[in-house]
C-alpha positions as CSV (number, residue, x, y, z in Angstrom):
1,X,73.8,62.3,104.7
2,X,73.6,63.7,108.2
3,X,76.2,61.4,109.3
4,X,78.2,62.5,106.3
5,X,78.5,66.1,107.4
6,X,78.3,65.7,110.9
7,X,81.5,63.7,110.7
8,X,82.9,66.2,108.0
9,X,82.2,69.0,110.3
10,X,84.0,66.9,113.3
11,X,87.2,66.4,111.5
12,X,87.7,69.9,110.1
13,X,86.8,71.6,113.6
14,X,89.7,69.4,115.1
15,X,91.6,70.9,112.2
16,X,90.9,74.1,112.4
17,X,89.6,75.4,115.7
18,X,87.7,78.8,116.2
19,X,89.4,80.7,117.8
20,X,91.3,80.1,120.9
21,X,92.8,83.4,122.7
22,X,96.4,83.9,123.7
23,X,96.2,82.3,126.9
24,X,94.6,79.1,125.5
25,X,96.7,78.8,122.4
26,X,99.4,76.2,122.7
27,X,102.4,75.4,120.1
28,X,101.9,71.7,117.7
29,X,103.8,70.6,115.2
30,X,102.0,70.5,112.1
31,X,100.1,67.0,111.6
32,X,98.2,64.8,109.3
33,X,95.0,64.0,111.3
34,X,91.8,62.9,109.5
35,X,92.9,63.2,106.1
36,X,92.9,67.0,106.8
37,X,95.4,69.3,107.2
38,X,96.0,70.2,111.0
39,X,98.4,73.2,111.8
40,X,99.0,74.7,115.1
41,X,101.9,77.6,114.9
42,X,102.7,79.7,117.1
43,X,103.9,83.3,117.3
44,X,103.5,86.2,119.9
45,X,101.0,83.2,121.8
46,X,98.4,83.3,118.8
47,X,97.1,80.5,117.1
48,X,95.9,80.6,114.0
49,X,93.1,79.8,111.2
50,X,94.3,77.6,108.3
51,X,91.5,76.8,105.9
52,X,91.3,73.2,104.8
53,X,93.6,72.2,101.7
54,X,91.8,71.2,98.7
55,X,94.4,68.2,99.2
56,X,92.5,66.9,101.6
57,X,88.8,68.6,101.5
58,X,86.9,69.0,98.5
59,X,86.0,72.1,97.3
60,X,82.2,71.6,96.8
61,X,81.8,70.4,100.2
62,X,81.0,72.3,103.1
63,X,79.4,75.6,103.9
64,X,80.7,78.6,101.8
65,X,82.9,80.8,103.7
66,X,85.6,82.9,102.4
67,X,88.0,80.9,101.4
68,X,86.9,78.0,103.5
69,X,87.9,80.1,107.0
70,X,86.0,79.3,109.9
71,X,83.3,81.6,110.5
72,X,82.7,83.4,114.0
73,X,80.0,85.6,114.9
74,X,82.3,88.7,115.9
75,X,85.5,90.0,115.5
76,X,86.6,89.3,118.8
77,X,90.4,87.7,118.8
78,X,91.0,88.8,115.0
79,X,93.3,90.5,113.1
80,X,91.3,90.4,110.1
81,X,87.7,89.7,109.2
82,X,86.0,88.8,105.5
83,X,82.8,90.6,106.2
84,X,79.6,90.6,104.0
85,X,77.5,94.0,103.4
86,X,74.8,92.8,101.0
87,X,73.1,96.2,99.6
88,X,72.3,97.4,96.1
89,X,69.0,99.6,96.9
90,X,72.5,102.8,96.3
91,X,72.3,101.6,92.5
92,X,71.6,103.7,89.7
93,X,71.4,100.7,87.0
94,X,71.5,97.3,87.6
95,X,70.8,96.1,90.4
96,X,72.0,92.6,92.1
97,X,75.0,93.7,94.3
98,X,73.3,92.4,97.6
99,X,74.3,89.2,96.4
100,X,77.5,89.6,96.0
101,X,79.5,88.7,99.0
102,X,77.3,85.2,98.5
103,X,78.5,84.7,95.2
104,X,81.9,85.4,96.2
105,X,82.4,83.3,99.0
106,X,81.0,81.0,96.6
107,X,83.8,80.9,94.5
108,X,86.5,81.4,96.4
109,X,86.6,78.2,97.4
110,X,89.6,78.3,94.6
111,X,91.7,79.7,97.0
112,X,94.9,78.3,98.4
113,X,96.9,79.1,101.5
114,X,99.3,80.9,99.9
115,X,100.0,83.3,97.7
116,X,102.7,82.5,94.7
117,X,103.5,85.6,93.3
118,X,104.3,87.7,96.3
119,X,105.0,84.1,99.3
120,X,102.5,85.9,101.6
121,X,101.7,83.6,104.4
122,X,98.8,85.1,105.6
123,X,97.5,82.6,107.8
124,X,100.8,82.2,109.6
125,X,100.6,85.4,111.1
126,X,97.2,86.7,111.4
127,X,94.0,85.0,113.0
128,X,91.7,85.7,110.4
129,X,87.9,84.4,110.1
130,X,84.5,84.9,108.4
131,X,82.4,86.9,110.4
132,X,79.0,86.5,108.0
133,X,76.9,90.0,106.9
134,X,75.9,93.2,108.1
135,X,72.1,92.9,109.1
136,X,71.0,95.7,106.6
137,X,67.7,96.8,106.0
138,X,66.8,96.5,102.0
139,X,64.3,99.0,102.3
140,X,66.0,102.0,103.9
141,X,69.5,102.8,102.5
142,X,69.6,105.5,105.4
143,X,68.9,103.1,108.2
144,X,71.8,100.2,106.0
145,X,73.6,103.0,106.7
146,X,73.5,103.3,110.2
147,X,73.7,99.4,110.9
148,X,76.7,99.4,108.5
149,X,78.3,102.4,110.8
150,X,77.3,100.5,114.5
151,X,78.7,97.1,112.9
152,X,82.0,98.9,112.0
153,X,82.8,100.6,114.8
154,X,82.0,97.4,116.8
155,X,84.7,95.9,114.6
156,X,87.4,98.2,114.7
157,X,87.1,98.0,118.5
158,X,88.6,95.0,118.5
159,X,91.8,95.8,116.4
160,X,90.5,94.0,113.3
161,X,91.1,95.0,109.9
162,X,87.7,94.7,108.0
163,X,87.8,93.4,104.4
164,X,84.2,94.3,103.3
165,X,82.8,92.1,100.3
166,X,79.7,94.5,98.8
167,X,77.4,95.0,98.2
168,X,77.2,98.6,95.8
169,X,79.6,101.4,96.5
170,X,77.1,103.4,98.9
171,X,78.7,101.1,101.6
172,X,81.8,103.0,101.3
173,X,80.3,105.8,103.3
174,X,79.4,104.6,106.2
175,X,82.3,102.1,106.7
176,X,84.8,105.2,106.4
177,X,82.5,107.2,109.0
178,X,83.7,104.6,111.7
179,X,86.7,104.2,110.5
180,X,88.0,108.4,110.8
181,X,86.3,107.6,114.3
182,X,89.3,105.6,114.9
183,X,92.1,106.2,112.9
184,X,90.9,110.2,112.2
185,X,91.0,111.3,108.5
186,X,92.7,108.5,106.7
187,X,94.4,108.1,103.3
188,X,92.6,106.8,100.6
189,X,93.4,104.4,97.0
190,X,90.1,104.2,95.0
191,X,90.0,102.0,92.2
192,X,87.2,102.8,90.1
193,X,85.4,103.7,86.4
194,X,83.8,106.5,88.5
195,X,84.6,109.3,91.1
196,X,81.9,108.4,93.2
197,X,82.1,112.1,94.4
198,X,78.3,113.0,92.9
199,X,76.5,115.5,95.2
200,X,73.0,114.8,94.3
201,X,71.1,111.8,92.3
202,X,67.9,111.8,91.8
203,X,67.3,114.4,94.7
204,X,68.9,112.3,96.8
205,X,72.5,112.8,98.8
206,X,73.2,109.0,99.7
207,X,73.8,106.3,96.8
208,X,76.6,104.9,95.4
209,X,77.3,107.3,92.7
210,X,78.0,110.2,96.5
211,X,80.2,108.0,98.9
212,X,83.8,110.0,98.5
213,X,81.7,113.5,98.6
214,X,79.9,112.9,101.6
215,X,83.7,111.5,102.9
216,X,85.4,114.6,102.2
217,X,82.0,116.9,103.8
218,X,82.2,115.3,107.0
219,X,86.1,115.6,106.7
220,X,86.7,111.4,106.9
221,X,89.7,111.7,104.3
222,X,93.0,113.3,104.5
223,X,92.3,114.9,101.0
224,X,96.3,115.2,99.8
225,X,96.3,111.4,100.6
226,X,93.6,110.0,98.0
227,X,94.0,108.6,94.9
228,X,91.6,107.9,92.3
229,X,92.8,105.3,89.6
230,X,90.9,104.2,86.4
231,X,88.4,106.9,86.2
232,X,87.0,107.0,82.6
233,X,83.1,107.0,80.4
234,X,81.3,109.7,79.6
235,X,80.2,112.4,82.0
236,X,77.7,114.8,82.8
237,X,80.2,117.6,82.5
238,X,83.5,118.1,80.3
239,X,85.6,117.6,83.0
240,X,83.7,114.9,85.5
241,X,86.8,115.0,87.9
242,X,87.1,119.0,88.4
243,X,86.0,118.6,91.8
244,X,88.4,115.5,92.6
245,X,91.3,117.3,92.1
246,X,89.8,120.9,93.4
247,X,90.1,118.6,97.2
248,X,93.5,117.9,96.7
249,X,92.8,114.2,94.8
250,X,95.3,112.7,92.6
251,X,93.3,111.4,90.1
252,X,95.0,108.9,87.4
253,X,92.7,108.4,84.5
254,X,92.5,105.1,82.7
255,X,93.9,106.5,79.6
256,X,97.3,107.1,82.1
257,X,97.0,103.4,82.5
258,X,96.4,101.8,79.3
259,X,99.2,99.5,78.0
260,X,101.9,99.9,81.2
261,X,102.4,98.3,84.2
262,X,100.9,99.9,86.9
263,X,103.8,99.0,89.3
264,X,105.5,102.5,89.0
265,X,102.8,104.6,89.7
266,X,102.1,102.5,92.9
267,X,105.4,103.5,93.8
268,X,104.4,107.2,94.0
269,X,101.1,106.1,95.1
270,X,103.1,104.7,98.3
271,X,104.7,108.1,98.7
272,X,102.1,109.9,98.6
273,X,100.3,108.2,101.6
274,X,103.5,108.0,103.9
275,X,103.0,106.2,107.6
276,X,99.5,107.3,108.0
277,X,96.5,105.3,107.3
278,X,95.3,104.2,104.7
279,X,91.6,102.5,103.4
280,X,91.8,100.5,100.2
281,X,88.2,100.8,98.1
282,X,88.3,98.3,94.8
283,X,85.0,98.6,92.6
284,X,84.8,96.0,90.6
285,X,83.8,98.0,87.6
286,X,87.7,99.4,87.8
287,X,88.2,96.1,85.4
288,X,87.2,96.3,81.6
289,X,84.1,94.4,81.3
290,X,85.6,92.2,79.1
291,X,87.2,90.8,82.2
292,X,84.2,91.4,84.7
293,X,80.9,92.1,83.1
294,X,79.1,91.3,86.3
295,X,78.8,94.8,87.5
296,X,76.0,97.2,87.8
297,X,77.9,100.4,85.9
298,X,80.2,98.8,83.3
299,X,82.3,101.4,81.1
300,X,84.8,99.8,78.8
301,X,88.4,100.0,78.0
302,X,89.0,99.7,81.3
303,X,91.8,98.0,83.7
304,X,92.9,94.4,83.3
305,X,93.1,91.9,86.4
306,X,96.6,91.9,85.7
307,X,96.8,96.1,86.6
308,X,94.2,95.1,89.5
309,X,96.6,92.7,91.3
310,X,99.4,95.2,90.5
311,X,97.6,98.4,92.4
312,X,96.6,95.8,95.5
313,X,100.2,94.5,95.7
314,X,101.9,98.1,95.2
315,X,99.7,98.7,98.5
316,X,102.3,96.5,100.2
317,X,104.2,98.1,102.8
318,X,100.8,101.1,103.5
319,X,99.1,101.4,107.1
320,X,96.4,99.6,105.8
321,X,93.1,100.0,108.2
322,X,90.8,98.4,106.0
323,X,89.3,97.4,102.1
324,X,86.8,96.9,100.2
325,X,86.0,95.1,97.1
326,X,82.5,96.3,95.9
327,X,79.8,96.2,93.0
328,X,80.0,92.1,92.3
329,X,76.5,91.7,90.2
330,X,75.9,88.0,90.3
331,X,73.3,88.6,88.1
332,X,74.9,89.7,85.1
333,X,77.7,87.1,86.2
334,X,76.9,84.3,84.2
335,X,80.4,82.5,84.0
336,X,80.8,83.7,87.9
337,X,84.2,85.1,86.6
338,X,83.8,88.4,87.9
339,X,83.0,86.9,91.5
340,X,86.2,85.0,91.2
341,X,87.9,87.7,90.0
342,X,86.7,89.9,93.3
343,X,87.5,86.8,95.6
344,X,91.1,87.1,94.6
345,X,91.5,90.3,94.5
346,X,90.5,90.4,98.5
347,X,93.1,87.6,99.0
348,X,95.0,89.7,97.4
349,X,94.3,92.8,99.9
350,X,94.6,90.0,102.7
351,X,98.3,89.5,101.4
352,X,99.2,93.3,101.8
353,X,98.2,93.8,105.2
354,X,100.5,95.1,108.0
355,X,102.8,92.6,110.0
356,X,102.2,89.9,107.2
357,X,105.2,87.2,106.7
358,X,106.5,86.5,103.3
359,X,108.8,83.5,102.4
């Protein structure tokens, strides 16, 4: 069995190399080599990450990644990394969100090199890897908080475009705090059942029902560039977005959404951000549960996948900086749907990024 892998490992790191800089990279034509697939292109002297075809690999085999990329311990050399932040101790209900990025990398083994609807060709124009998991602590949300802002900004350094797998929504927070180091206040397109713009919980100002509030305090969003999309349940007031749109929010209500395409409003959703940048958050829960009930907060009659793909690929064409795709509750996952449903999805926000190729 040691042989087994050993040799497995052999064939796909002469297929896929991790990674090689500029200098180093050199121009191949593509190749059959070791019953894998082996492609070396070239463009502006990079070289890029191609994940093993499931023509060629199995699918159960291997270590998980997402989508069967390499993985590298930094983000050194990227222009995108999958990133793990595996928290739930922000949860007000169930819990089992720190094992969602796990889960997800799990299943998106499904995934394929390229994507059919839109011909995005992401891994013919951007070096993209798996860098693993923030090292959080699971029994300090404030001090998760702090390694999840130090990892970040470590990140962005480099020019990479983090696509976060959570992990509960709390995560949100501290991500965006290094990001408006960078990039200043950004623009922001929240999918969600909830605002996420709670001041208190419980006596306490940091969980996952607070992230956008403590965002717009410490003045991390450019507050006539946020949307909020799919907003619905009960609330603790009559009006539970009042304070959304007293910042300057648009917020689009899941009643706004029922029964349409979504394709329009992303149109004035592109508008409305312009040039500036832009952070994509996608909580799970923004799906009716029908369709994900692996969540922590579920609140029917919600979006479809269908209206979740729509809103990712309406991003097309946005400075996007960075995105999230949060709340994944293995848990309460028993099909492993909703994982699935997440791991596309973030292929999906792979397929939008800036400088992408499209056939």
């Amino acid at each position: 069995m040691f042989l087994l892998w050993r040799n497995f490992w052999r064939t796909r790191a002469a297929a896929v190399k991790i990674p090689l800089s500029s200098r180093q990279a050199s121009s191949q034509r593509s190749s059959r080599t070791g019953g894998c697939l082996t492609q070396s292109r070239r463009s502006s002297g990079s070289r890029y990450n191609v994940p093993p075809s499931a023509e060629f690999v199995a699918r159960v085999s291997g270590i998980p990644t997402m989508a069967k990329l390499p993985y590298q311990e930094t983000a050194d050399g990227l222009d995108a990394a999958f990133v793990g932040v595996p928290i739930d101790t922000g949860t007000s209900n169930r819990p089992g969100a720190r094992f969602g990025p796990r889960q997800i990398r799990v299943e998106s083994a499904l995934l394929r090199a390229y994507n059919s609807g839109t011909r995005a060709a992401p891994y013919e124009c951007l070096m993209v890897a798996d860098i693993g998991d923030i090292n959080v602590n699971v029994y300090d949300l404030k001090d998760t908080c702090k390694r999840i802002r130090e990892a970040y900004r470590k990140i962005l350094a480099t020019g990479c475009i983090p696509l976060t797998m959570g992990g509960d929504h709390t995560i949100a927070y501290p991500i965006l705090q290094a990001v408006a180091e960078k990039y200043g206040p950004v623009g922001l397109v929240h999918v969600d059942a909830h605002a996420d713009t709670s001041d208190v919980v419980l006596g306490e100002k940091i969980g996952h029902g607070t992230p956008f509030r403590r965002c717009v305090e410490e003045g991390l969003l450019d507050c006539q560039r946020v949307v909020q999309i799919g907003l619905r349940g009960s609330g603790y007031s009559a009006d539970s977005y009042e304070w959304s749109r007293a910042q300057g929010f648009r917020v689009v209500q899941v009643e706004e959404c029922w029964f349409k395409s979504l394709t329009p409003l992303m149109t004035e959703v592109r508008a409305q951000m312009g040039r500036g940048p832009v952070y994509l958050s996608f909580d799970i829960d923004a799906l009716d549960p029908g369709f994900a009930p692996g969540t922590g907060t579920p609140e029917i009659a919600g979006l479809t996948p269908i209206q979740g793909v729509e809103i990712i690929r309406g991003c097309r064409g946005l400075n996007l900086v960075g995105c999230d795709l949060v709340e994944v509750s293995p848990p309460y996952d028993t099909t492993g749907n909703t994982a699935l449903t997440g791991a596309n999805l973030l292929f999906e926000m792979l397929c939008v990024l800036p400088k992408m190729k499209y056939y």
